[in-house]
N, C-alpha and C positions, 0 to 999 in steps of 0.2 A: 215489201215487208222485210223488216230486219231478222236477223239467228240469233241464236243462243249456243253457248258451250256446254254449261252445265246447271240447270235450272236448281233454284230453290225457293219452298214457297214457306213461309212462316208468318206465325202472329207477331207483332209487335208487344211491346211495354203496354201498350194502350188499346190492344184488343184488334188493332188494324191489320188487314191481313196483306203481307207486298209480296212481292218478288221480285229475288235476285237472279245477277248471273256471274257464279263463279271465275268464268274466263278463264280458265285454268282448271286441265284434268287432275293434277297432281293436292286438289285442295281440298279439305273436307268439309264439309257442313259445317255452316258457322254454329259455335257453342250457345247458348243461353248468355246475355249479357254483352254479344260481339255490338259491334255495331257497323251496318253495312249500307252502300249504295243501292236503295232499291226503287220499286216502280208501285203504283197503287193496282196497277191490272198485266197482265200478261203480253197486250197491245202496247201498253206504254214500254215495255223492258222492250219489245222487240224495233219500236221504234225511237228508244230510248231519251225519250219526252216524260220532264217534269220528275225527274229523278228528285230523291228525300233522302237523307238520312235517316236511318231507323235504328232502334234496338230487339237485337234477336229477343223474343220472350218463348218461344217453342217450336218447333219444326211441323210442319203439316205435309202431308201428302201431297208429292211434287206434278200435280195437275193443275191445267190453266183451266180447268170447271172439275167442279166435285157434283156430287148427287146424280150421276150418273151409272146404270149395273158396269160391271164389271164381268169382262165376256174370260172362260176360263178352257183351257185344251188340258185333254187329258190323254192318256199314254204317249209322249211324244219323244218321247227319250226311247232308245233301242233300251240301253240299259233298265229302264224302269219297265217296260214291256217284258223283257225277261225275266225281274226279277219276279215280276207278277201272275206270270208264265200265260199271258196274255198274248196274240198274233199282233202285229202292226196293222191296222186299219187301213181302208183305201183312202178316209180323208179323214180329216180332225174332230174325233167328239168335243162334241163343245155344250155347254151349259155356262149358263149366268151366276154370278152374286147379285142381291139386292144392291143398290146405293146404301144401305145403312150398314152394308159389309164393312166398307172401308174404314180401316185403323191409320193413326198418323205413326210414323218414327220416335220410338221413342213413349209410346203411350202405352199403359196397362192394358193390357187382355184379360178382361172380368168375365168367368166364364159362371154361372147357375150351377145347381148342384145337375141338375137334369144333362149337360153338355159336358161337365167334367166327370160324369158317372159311363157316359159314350163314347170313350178312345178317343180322346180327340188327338189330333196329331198334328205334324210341319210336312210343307211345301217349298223347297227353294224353288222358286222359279223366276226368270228372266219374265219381265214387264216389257211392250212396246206401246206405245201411247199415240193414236191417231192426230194427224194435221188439219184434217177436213174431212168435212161431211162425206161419205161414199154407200154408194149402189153400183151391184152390177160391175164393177173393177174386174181388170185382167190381175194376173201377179206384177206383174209391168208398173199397171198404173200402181199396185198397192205398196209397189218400193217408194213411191213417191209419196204417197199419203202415210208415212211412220215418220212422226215427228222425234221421237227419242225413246230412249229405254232407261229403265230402273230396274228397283227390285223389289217380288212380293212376294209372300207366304201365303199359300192358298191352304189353309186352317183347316181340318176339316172334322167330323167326329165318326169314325171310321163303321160303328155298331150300325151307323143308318145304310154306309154302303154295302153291307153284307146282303146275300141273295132276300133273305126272306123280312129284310128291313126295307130295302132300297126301293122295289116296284120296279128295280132296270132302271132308274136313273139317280143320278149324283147331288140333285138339288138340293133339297131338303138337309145332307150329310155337310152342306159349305156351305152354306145361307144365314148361317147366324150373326148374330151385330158382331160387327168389329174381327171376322173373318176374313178378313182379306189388310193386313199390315202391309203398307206402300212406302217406298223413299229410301234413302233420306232426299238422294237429287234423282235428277232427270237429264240423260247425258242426251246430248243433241246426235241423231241419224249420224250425222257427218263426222262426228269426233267419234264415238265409239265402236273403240276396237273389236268387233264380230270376230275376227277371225282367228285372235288371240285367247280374247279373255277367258276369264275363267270365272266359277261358282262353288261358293263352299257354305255348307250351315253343320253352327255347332250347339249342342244344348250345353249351358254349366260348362261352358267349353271344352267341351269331348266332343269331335268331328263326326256327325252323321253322314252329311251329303257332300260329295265334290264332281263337278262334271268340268267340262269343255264344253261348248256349243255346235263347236262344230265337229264332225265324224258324229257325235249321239245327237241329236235331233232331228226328228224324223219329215215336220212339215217346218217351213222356213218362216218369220213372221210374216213374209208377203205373200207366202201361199195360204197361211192362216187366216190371214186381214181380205185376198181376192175370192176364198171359200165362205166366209159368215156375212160377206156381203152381197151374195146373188140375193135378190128379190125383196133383202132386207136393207133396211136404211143402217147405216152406223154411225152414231152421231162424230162430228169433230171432239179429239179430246178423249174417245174411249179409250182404256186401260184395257189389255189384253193380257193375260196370264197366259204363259206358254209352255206351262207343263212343267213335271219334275221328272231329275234321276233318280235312279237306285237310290235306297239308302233309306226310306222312309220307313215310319216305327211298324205299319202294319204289317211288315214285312222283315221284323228284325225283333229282338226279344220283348214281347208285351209288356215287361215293365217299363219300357221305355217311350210306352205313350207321355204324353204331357201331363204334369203335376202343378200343384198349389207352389207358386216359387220357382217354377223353371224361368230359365232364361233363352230367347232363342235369336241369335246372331245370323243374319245373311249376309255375307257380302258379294260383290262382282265388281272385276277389274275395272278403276274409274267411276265408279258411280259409287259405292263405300261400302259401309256398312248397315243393314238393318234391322234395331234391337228392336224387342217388345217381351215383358215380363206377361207370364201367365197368373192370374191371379184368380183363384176359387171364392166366390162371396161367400160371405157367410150365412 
């Protein structure tokens, strides 16, 4: 089987969905109207059979299968453990999103009056994206099975994780449609720089979140990926969310939960940037 450098998965002009691959760290997400070498399936780019010319028409969430949950770790940063005044866990709480979580790059966050009336708030967190199916993995084997990393905002509406909303768990507070904004690319295991990069989100461009990876996180993605797979199947292709730093609104002045009109920017070194407007229906 063939690599990738830097995945990107988009609609065409004509509603067809390809993928590309960047080949180069230093390039962004092709625009709306590019037009690019791409593949019709994610087996085709890696064995790069029957390549097409296409026209970007919109960015989609950089997964080679969609409709799949989306598995989420929470306190994993020292820094967000403290801010929370929270102890470090012996291992990673983890809860799901639904598949109907998932937001593409780029697309509106329509939130009901019911969810925009419930804190809702930002997640920067580092993404790592499974290669193949796993059970029962050591960390050993689960360095093997993390196909690449992106970026995602684990959304959440903070009023449901409060003690006397929550019942002690998280689901219900991050489960709503289009909680979970992915992309724009998918940097491949091998190219992305772990031990450098960095992570920043800003609302209206005033900087909320900024970490490092490494020194503040607390489980590794291979000991996150070797822990939710004792007993449990993980399909190839899962999206993992690996928690966030300090800096989050429930934990900094309440007006700065999310509003009708925010704007909310991720980025991480080499993989880019990730918008998505908040929008209140009417």
């Amino acid at each position: 089987m063939g690599s990738f450098t830097k995945l990107v998965r988009f609609k065409s002009d004509n509603d067809t969905v390809y993928y590309t691959d960047l080949g180069d760290l230093s390039l962004e997400a092709p625009a709306p109207g590019s037009q690019v070498t791409a593949y019709i399936s994610f087996e085709d780019l890696l064995s790069k059979r029957d390549s097409e010319t296409a026209t970007v028409k919109e960015l989609l969430a950089p997964l080679p299968q969609d409709g799949l949950p989306i598995y989420c770790v929470g306190l994993n940063y020292k820094s967000h453990a403290a801010e929370a005044k929270f102890e470090v866990s012996d291992a990673p709480p983890l809860w799901v999103k639904p598949a109907a979580a998932l937001a593409n790059p780029g697309q509106d966050i329509v939130l009901n009056k019911y969810c925009a009336a419930s804190l809702p708030d930002y997640e920067a967190e580092l993404v790592f994206v499974t290669s193949k199916t796993c059970k029962d993995i050591s960390e050993s084997e689960a360095e093997d099975a993390i196909l690449g990393y992106t970026i995602g905002n684990d959304l959440s509406c903070r009023l449901f994780q409060m003690p006397k909303q929550s019942g002690g768990q998280f689901y219900y507070a991050k489960a709503f449609d289009n909680f979970a904004p992915i992309g724009p690319t998918l940097v491949s295991k091998a190219a992305f720089p772990f031990s450098t990069a960095t992570m920043a989100l800003t609302v209206n461009g005033e900087q909320r979140q900024q970490a490092k990876f490494e020194g503040d996180l607390v489980f590794s993605p291979a000991k996150i990926l070797s822990y939710m797979s004792q007993g449990t199947t993980i399909p190839a292709y899962t999206a993992v969310m690996t928690g966030t730093p300090s800096g989050v609104g429930a934990f900094m002045d309440p007006k700065q939960f999310l509003k009708h009109g925010d704007e909310v920017r991720i980025s991480i070194t080499s993989v880019g940037e990730l918008k998505n407007k908040i929008i209140v229906a009417e």
